[in-house]
N, CA, C, O and CB atoms as a CASP TS submission, in Angstrom:
PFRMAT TS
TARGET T0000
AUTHOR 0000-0000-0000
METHOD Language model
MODEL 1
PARENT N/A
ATOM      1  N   UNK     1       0.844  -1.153   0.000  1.00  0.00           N
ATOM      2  CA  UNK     1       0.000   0.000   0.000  1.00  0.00           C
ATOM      3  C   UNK     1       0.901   1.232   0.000  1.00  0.00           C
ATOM      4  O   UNK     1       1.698   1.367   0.928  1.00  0.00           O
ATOM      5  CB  UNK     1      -0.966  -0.011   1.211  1.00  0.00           C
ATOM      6  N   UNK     2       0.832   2.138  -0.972  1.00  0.00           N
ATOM      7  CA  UNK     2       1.810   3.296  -1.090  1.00  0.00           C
ATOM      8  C   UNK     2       0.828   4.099  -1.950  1.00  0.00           C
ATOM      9  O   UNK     2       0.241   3.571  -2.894  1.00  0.00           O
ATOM     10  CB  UNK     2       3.422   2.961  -1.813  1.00  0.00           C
ATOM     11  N   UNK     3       0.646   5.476  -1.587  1.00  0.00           N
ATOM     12  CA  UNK     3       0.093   6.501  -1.704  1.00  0.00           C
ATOM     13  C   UNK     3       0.485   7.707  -1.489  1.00  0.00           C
ATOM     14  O   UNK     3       1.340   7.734  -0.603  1.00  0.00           O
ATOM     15  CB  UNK     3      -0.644   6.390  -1.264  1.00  0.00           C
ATOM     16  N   UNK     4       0.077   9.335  -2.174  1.00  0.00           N
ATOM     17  CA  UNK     4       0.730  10.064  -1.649  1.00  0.00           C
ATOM     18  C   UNK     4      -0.544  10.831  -1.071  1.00  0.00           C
ATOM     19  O   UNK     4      -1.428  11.229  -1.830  1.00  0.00           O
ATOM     20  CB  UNK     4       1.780  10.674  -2.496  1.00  0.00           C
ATOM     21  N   UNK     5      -0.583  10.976  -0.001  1.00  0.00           N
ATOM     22  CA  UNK     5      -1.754  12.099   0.529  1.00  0.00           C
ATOM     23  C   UNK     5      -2.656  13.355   0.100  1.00  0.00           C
ATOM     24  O   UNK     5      -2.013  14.396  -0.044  1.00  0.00           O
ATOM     25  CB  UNK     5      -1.264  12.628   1.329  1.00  0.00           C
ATOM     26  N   UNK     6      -3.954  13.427  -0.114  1.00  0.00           N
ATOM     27  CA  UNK     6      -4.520  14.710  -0.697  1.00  0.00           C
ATOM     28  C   UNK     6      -4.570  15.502   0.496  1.00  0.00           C
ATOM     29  O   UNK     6      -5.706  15.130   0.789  1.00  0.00           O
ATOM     30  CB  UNK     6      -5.976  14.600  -1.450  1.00  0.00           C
ATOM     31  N   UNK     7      -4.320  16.169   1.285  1.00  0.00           N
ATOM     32  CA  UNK     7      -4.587  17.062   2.290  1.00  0.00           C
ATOM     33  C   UNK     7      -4.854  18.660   2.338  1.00  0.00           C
ATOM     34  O   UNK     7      -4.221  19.566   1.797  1.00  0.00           O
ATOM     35  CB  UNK     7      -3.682  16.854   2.945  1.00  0.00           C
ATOM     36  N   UNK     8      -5.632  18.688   2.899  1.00  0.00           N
ATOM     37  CA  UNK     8      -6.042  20.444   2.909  1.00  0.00           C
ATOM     38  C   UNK     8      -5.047  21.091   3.443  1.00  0.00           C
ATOM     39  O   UNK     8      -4.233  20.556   4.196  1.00  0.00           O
ATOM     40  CB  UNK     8      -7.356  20.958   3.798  1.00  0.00           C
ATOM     41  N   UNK     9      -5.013  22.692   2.991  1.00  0.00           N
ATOM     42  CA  UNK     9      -4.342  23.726   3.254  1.00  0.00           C
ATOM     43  C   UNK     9      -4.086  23.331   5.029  1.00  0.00           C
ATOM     44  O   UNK     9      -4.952  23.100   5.874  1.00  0.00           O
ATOM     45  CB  UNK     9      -5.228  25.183   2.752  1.00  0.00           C
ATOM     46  N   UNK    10      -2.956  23.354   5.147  1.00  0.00           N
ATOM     47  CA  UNK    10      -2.693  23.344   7.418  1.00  0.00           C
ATOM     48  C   UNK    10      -3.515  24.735   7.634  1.00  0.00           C
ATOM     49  O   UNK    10      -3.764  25.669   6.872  1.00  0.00           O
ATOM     50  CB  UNK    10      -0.258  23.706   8.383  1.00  0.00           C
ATOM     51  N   UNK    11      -3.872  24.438   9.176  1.00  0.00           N
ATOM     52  CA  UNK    11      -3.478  23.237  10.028  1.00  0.00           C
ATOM     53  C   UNK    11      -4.622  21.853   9.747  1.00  0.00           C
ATOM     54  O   UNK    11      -5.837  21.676   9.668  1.00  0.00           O
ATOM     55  CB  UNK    11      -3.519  23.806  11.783  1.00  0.00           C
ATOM     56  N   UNK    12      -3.316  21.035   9.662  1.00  0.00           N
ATOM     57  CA  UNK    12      -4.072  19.555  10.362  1.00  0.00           C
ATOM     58  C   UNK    12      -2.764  18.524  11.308  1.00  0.00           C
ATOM     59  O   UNK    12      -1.671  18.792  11.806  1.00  0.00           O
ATOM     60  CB  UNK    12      -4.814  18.323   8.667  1.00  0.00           C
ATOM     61  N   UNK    13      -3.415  17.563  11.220  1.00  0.00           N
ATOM     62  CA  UNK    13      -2.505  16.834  12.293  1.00  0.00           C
ATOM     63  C   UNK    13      -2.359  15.696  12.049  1.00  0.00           C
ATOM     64  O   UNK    13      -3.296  14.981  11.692  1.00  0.00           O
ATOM     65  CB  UNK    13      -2.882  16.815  13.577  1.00  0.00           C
ATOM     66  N   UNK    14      -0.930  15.209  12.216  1.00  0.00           N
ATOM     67  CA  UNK    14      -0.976  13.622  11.511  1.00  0.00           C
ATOM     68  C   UNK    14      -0.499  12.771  12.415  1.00  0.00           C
ATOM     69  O   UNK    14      -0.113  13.239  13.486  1.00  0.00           O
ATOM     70  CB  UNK    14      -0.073  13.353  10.157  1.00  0.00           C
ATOM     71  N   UNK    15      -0.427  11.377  12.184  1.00  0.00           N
ATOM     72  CA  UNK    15      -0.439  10.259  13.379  1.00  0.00           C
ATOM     73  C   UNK    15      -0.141   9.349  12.500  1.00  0.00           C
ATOM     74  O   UNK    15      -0.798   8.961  11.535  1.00  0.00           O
ATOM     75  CB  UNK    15      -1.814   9.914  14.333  1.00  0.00           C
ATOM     76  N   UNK    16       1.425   8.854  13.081  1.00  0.00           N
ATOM     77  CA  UNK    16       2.742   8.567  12.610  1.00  0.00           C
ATOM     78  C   UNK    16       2.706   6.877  13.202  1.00  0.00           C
ATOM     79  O   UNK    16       2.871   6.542  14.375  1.00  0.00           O
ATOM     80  CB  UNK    16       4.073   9.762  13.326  1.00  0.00           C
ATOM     81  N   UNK    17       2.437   5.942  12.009  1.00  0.00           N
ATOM     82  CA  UNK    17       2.800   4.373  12.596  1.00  0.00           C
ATOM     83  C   UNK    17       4.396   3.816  12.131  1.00  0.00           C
ATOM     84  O   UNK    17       4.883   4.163  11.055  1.00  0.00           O
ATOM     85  CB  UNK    17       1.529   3.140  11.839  1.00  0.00           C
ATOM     86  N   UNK    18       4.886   3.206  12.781  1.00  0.00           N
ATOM     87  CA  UNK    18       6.174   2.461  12.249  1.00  0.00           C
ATOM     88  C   UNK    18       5.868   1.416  12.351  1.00  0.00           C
ATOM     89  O   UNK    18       4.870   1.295  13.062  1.00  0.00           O
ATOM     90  CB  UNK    18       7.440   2.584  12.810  1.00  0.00           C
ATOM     91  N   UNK    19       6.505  -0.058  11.716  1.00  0.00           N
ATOM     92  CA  UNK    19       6.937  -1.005  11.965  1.00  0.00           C
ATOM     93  C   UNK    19       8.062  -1.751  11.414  1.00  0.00           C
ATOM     94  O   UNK    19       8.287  -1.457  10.240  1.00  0.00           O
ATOM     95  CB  UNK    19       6.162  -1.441  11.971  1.00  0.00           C
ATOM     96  N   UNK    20       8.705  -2.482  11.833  1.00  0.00           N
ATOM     97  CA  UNK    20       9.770  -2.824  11.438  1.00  0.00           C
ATOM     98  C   UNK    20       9.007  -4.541  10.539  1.00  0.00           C
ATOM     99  O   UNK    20       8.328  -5.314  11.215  1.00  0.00           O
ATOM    100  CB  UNK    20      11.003  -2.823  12.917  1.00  0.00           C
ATOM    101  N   UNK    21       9.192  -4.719   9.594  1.00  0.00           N
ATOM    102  CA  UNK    21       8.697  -5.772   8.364  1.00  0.00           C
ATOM    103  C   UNK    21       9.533  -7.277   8.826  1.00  0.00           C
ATOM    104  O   UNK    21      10.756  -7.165   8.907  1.00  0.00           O
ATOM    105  CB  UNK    21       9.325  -5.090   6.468  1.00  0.00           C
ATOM    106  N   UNK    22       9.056  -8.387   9.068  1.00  0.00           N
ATOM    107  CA  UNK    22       9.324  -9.672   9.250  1.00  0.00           C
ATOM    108  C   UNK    22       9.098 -10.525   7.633  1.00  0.00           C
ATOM    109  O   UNK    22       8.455 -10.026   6.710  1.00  0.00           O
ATOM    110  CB  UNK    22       8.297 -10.168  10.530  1.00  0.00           C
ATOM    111  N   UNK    23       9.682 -11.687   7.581  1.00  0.00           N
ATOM    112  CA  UNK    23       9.562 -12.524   6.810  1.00  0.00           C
ATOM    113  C   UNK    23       7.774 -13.060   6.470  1.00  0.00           C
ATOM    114  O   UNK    23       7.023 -13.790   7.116  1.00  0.00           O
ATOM    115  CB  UNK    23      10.534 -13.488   7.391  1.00  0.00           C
ATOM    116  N   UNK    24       7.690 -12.724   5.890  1.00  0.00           N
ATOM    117  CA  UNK    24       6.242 -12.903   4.739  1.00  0.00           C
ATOM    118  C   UNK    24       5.246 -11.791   5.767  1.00  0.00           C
ATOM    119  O   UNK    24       5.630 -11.083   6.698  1.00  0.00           O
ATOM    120  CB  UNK    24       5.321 -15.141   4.572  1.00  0.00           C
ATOM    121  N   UNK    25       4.063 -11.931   5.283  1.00  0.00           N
ATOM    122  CA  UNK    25       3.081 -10.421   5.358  1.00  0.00           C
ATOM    123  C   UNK    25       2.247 -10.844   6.488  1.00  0.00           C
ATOM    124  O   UNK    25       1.428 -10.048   6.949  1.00  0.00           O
ATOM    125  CB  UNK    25       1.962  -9.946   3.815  1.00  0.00           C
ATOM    126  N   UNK    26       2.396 -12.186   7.045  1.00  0.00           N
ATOM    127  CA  UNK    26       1.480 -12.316   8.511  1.00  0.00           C
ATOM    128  C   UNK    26       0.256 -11.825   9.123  1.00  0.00           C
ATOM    129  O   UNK    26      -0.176 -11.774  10.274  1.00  0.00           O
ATOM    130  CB  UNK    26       2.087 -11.936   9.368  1.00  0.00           C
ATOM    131  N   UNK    27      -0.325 -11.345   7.517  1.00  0.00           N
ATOM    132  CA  UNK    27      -2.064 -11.087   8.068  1.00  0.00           C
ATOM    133  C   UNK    27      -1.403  -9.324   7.867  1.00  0.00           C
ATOM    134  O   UNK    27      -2.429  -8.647   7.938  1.00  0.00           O
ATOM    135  CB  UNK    27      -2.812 -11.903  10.377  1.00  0.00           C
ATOM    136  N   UNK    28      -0.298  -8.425   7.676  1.00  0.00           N
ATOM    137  CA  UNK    28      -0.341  -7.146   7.670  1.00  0.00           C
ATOM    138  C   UNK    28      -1.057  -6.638   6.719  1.00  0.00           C
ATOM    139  O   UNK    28      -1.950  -5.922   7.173  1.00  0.00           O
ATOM    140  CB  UNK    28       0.727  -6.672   7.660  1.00  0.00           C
ATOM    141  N   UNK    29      -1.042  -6.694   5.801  1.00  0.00           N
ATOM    142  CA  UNK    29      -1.281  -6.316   4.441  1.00  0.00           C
ATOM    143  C   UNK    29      -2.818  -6.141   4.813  1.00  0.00           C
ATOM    144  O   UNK    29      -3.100  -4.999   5.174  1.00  0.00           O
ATOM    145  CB  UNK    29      -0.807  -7.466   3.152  1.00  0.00           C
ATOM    146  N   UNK    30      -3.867  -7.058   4.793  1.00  0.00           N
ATOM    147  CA  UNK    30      -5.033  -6.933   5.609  1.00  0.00           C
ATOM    148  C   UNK    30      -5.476  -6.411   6.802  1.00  0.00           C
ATOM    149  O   UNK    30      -6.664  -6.124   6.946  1.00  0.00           O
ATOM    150  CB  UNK    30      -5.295  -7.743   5.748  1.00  0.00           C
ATOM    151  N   UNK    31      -4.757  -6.272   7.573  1.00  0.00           N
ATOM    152  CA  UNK    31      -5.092  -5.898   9.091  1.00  0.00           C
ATOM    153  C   UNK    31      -5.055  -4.263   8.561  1.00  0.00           C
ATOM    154  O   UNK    31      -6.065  -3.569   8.681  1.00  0.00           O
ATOM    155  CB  UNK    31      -3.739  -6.500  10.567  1.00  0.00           C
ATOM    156  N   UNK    32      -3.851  -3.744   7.993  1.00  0.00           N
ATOM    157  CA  UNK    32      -3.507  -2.269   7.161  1.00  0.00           C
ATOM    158  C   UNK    32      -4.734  -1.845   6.460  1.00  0.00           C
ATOM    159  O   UNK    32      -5.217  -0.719   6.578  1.00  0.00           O
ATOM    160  CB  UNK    32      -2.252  -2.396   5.929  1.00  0.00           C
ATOM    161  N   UNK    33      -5.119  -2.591   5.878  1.00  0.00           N
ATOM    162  CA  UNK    33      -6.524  -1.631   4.969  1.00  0.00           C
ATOM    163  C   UNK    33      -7.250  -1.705   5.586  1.00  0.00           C
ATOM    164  O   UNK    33      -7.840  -0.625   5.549  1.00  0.00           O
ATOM    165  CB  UNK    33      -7.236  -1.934   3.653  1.00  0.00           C
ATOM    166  N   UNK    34      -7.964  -2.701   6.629  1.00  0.00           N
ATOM    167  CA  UNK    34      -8.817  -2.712   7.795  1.00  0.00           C
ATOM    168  C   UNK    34      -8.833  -1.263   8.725  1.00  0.00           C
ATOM    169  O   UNK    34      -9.881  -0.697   9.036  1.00  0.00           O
ATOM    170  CB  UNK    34      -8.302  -3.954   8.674  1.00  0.00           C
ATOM    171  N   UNK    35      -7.980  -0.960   8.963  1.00  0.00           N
ATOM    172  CA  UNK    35      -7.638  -0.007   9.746  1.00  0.00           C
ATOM    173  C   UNK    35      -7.895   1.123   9.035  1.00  0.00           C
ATOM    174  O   UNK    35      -8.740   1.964   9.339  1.00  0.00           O
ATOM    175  CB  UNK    35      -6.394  -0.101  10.206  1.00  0.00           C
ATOM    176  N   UNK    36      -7.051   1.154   7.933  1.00  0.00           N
ATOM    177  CA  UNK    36      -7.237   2.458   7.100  1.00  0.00           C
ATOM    178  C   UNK    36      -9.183   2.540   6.901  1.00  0.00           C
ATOM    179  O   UNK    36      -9.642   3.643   7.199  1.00  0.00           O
ATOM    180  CB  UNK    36      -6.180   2.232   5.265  1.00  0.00           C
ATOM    181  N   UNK    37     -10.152   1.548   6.472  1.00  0.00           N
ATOM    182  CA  UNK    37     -11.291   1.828   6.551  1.00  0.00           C
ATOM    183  C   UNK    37     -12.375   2.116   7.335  1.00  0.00           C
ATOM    184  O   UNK    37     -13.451   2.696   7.187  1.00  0.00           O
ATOM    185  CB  UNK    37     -11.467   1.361   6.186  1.00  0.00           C
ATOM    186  N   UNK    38     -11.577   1.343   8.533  1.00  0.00           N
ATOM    187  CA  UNK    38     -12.195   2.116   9.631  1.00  0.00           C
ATOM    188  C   UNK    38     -11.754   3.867  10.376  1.00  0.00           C
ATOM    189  O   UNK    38     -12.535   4.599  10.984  1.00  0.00           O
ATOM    190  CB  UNK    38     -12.000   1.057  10.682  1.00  0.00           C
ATOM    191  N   UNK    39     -10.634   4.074  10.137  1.00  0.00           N
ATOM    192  CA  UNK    39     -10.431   5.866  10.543  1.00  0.00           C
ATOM    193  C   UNK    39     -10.936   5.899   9.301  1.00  0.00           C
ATOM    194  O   UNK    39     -11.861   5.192   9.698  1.00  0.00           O
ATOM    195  CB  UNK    39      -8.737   6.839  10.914  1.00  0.00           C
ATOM    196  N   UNK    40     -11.285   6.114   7.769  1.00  0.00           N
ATOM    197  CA  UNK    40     -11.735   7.042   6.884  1.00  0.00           C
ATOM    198  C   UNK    40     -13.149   6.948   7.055  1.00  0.00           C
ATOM    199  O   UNK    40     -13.930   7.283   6.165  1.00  0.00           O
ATOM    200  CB  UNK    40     -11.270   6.846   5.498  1.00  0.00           C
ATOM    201  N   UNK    41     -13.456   6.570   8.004  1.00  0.00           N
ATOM    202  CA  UNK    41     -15.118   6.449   8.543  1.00  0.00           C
ATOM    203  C   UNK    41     -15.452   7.761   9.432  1.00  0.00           C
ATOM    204  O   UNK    41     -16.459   8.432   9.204  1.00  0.00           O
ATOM    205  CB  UNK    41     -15.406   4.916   9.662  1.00  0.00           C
ATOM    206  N   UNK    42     -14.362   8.137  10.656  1.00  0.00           N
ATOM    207  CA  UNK    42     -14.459   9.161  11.504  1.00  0.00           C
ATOM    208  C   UNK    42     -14.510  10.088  11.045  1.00  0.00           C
ATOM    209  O   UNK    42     -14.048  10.275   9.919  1.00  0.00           O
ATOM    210  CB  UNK    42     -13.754   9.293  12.256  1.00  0.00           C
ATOM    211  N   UNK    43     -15.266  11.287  11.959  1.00  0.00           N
ATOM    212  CA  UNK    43     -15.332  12.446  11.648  1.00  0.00           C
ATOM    213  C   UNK    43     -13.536  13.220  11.587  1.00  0.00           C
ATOM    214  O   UNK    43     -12.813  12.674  12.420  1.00  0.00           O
ATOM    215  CB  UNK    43     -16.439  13.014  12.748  1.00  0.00           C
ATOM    216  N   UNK    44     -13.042  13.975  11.026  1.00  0.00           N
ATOM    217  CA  UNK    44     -12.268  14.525  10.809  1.00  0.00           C
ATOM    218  C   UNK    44     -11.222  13.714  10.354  1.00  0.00           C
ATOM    219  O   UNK    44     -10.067  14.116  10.497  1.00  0.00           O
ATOM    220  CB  UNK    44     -12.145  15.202  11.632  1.00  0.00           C
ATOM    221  N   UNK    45     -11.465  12.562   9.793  1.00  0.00           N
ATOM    222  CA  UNK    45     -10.432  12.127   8.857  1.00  0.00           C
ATOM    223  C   UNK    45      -9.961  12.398   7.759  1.00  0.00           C
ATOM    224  O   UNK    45     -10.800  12.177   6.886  1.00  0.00           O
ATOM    225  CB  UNK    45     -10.526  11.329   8.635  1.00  0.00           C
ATOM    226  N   UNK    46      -8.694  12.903   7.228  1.00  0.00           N
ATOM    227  CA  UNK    46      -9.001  13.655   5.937  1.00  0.00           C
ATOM    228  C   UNK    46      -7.857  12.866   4.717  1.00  0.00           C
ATOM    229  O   UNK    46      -7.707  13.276   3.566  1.00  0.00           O
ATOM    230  CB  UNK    46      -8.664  15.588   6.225  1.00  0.00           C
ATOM    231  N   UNK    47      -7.174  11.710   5.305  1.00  0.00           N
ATOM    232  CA  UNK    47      -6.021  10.865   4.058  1.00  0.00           C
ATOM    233  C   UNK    47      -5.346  10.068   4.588  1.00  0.00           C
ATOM    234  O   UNK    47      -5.623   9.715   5.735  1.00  0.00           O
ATOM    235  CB  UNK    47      -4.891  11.663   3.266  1.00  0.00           C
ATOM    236  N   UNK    48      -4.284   9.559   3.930  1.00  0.00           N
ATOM    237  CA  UNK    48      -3.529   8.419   4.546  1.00  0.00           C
ATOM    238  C   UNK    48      -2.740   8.250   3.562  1.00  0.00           C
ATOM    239  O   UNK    48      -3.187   8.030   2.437  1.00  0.00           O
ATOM    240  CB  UNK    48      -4.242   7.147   4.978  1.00  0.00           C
ATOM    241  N   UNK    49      -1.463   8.321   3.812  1.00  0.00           N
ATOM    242  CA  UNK    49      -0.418   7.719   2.959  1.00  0.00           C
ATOM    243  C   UNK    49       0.723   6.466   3.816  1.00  0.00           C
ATOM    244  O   UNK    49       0.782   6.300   5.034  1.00  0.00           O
ATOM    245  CB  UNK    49       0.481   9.144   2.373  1.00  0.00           C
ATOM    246  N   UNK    50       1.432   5.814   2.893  1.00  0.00           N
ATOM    247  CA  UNK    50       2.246   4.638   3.224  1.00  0.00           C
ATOM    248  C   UNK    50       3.297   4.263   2.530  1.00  0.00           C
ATOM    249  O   UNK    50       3.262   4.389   1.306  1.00  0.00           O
ATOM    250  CB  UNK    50       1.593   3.640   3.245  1.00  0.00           C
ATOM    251  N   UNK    51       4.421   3.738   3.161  1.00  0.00           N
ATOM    252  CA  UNK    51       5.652   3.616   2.528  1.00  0.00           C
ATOM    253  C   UNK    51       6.095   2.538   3.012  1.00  0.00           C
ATOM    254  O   UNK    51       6.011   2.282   4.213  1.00  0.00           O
ATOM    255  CB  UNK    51       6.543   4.639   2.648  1.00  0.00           C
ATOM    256  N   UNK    52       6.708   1.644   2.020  1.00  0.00           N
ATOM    257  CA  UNK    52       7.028   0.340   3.129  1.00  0.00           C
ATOM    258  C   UNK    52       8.177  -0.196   2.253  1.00  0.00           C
ATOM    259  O   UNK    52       8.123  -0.309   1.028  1.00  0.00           O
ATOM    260  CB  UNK    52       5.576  -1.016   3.460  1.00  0.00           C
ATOM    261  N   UNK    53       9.231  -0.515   3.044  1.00  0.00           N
ATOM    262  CA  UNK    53      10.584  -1.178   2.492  1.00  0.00           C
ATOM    263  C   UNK    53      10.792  -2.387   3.994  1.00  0.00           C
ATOM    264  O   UNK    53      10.125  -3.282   4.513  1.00  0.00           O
ATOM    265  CB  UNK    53      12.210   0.351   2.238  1.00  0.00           C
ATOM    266  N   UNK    54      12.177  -1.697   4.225  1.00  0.00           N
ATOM    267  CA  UNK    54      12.499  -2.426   5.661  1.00  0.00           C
ATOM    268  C   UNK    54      11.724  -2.263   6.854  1.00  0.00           C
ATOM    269  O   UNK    54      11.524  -3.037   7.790  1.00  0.00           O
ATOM    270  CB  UNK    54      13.745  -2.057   6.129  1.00  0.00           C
ATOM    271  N   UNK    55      11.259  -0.890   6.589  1.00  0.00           N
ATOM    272  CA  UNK    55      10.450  -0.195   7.556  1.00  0.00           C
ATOM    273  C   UNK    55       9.377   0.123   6.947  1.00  0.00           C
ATOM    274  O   UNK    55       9.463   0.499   5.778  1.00  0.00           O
ATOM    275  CB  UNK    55      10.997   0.919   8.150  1.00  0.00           C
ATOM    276  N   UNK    56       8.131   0.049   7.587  1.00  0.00           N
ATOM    277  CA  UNK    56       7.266   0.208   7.314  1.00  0.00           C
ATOM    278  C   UNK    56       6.418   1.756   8.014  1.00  0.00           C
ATOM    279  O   UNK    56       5.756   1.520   9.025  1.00  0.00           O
ATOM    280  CB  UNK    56       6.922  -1.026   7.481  1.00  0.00           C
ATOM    281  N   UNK    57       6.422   3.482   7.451  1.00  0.00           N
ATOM    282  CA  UNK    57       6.134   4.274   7.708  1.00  0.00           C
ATOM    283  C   UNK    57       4.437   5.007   7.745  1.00  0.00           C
ATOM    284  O   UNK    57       4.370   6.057   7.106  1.00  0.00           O
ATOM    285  CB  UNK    57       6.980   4.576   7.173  1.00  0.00           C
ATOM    286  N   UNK    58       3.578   4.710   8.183  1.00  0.00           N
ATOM    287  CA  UNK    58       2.273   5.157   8.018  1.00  0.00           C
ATOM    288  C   UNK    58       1.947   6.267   8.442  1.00  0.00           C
ATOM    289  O   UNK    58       2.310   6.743   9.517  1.00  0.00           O
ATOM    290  CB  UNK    58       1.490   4.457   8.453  1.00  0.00           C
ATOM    291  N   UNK    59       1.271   6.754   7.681  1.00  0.00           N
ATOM    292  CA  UNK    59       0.857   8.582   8.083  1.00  0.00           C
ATOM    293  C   UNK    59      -0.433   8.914   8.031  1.00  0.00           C
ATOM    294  O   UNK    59      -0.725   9.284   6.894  1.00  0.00           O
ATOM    295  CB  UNK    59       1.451   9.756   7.044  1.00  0.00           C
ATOM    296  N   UNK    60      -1.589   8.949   8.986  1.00  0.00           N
ATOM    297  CA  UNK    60      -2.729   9.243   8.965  1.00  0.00           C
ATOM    298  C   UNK    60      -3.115  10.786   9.089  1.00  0.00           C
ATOM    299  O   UNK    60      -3.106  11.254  10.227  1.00  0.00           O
ATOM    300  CB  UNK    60      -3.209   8.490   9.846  1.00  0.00           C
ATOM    301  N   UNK    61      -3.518  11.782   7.813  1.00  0.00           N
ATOM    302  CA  UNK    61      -4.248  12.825   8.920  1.00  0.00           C
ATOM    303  C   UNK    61      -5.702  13.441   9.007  1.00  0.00           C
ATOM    304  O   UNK    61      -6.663  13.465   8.238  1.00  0.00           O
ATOM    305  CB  UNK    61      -3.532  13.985   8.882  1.00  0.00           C
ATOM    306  N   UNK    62      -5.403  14.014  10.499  1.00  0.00           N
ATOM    307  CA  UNK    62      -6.452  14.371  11.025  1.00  0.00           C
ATOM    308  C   UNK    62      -7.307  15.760  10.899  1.00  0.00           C
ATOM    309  O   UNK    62      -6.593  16.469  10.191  1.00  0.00           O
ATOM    310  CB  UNK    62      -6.132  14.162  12.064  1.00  0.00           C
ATOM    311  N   UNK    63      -8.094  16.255  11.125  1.00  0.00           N
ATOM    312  CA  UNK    63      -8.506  17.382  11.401  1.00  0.00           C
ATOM    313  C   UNK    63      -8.148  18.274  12.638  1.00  0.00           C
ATOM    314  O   UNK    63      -8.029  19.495  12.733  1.00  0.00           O
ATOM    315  CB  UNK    63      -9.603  17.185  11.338  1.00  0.00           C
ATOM    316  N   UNK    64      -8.038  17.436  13.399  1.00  0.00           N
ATOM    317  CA  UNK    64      -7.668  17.982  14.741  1.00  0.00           C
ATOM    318  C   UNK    64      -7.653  17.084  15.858  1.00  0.00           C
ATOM    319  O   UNK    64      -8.244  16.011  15.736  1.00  0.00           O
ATOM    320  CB  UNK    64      -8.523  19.006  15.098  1.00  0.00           C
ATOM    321  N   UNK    65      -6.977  17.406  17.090  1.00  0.00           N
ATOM    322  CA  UNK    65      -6.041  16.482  17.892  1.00  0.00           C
ATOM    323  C   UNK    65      -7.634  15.497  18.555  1.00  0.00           C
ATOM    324  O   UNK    65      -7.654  14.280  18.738  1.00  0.00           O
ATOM    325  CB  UNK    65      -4.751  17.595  19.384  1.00  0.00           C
ATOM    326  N   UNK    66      -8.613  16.296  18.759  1.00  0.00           N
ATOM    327  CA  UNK    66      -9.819  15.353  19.345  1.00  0.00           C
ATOM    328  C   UNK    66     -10.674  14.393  18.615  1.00  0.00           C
ATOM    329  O   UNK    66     -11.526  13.598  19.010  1.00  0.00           O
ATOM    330  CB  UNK    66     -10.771  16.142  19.869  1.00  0.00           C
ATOM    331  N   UNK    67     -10.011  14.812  16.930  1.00  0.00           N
ATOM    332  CA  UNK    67     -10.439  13.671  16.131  1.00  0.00           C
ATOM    333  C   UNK    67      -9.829  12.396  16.068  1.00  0.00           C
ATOM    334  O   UNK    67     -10.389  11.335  15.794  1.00  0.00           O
ATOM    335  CB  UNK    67     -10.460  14.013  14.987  1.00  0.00           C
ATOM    336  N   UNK    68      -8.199  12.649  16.443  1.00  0.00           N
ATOM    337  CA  UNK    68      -7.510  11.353  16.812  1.00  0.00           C
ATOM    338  C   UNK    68      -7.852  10.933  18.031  1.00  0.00           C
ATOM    339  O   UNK    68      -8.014   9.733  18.255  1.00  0.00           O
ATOM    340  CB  UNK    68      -6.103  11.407  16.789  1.00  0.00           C
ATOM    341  N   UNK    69      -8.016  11.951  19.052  1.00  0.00           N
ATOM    342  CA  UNK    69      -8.274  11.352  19.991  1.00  0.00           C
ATOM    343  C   UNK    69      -9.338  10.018  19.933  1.00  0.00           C
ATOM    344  O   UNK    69      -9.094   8.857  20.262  1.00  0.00           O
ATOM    345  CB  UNK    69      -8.595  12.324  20.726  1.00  0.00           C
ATOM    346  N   UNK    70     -10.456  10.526  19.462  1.00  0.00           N
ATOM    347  CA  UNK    70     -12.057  10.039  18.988  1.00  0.00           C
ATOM    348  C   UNK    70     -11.569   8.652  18.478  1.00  0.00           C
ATOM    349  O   UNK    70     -11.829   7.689  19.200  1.00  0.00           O
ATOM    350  CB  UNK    70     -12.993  11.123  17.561  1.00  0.00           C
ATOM    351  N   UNK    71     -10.936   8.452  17.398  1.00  0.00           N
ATOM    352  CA  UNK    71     -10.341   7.376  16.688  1.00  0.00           C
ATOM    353  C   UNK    71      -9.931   6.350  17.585  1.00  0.00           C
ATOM    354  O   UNK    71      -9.391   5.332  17.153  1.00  0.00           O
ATOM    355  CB  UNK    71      -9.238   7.801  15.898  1.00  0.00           C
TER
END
């Protein structure tokens, strides 16, 4: 999953996943879009981008800090 984010003019707020990648995809790959469809459900969700090599970098953002909170 790799994307580059549509996001509105700032302020917004983003919420930063890491993981470090193991030998074969162990249910990630699924559990990842799961997730991603459930925050693009909440109120003030506004994108999501992803980068994944050795490390795996996720970037959700928000509208504002009580929308992550909410999440």
């Amino acid at each position: 999953m790799s994307s580059v984010a549509q996001t509105p003019r700032p302020p917004y707020f983003a919420l930063i996943f890491t993981s470090v990648r193991t030998d074969g995809d162990n249910g990630h790959g699924e559990t990842a879009q799961q997730m991603l469809e459930l925050a693009s459900e909440q109120p003030g969700f506004l994108d999501f981008e992803s980068a994944r090599q050795e490390i795996e970098i996720s970037i959700s953002y928000w509208a504002s800090q009580e929308a992550i909170t909410a999440w």
